[in-house]
N, C-alpha and C positions, 0 to 999 in steps of 0.2 A: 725587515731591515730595508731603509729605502738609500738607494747610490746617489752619490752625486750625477748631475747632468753637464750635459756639455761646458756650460757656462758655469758654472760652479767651479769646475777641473780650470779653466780659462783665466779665472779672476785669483785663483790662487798659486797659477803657476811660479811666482816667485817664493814660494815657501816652500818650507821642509816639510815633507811628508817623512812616515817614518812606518818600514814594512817589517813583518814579522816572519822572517825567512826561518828564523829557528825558534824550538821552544821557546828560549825566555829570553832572547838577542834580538833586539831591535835594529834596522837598520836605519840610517838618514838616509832618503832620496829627495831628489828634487823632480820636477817636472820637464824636461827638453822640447815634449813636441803635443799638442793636442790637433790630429788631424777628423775633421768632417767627412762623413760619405758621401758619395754622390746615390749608392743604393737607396733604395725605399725602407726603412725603417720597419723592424719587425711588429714591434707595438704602435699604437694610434697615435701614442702622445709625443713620442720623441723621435728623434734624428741618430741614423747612424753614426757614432764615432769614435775614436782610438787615442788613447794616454800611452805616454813612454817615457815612464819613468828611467831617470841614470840614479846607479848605484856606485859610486866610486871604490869601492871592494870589485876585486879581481873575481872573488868565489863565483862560482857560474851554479846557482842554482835549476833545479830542474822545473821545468814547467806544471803551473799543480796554483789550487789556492790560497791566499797568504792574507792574513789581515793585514788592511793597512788602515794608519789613522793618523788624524789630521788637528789640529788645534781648533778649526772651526768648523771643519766640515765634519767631525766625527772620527766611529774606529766603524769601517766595512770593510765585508771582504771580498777580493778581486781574484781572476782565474787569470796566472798573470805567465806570461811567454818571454822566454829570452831570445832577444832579437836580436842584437848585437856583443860583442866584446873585446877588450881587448886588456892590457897589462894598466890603462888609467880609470877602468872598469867594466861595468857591465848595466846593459835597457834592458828593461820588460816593459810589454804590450799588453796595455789591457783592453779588448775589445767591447765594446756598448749596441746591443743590438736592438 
């Protein structure tokens, strides 16, 4: 299964992504933040960088992997961290090394 890359993540930050928190419950998110690293990249071809997804659900899932999929970009799955929250929702972080 191949991930999206930086630019991929970039160009469709205005859409709905849609993540698979529970068995058969999809969620909408959207995209808030695509940031770059200034690190050296673990593999040859790419660039460190980080997606933060918001979920407008309160539910605070736990950190762990989830599918998510996309209308253009595909369904992959992400090893996704909850970075923020509060009562108009909750971000997960997804790391790109």
């Amino acid at each position: 299964m191949s991930l999206p890359d930086q630019k991929s993540f970039e160009a469709n930050q205005q859409d709905v992504f849609e993540i698979q928190f529970v068995d058969s419950q999809r969620s909408r998110c959207q995209i808030v933040e695509v940031t770059a690293s200034k690190a050296p990249a673990a593999n040859r071809e790419g660039k460190q960088f980080s997606v933060v997804f918001s979920n407008e659900s309160p539910t605070v899932y736990e950190q762990g992997v989830y599918t998510v999929s996309h209308k253009e970009l595909g369904e992959f799955d992400l090893f996704l961290v909850p970075v923020f929250g509060d009562d108009k929702g909750v971000q997960y972080e997804a790391v790109f090394t």
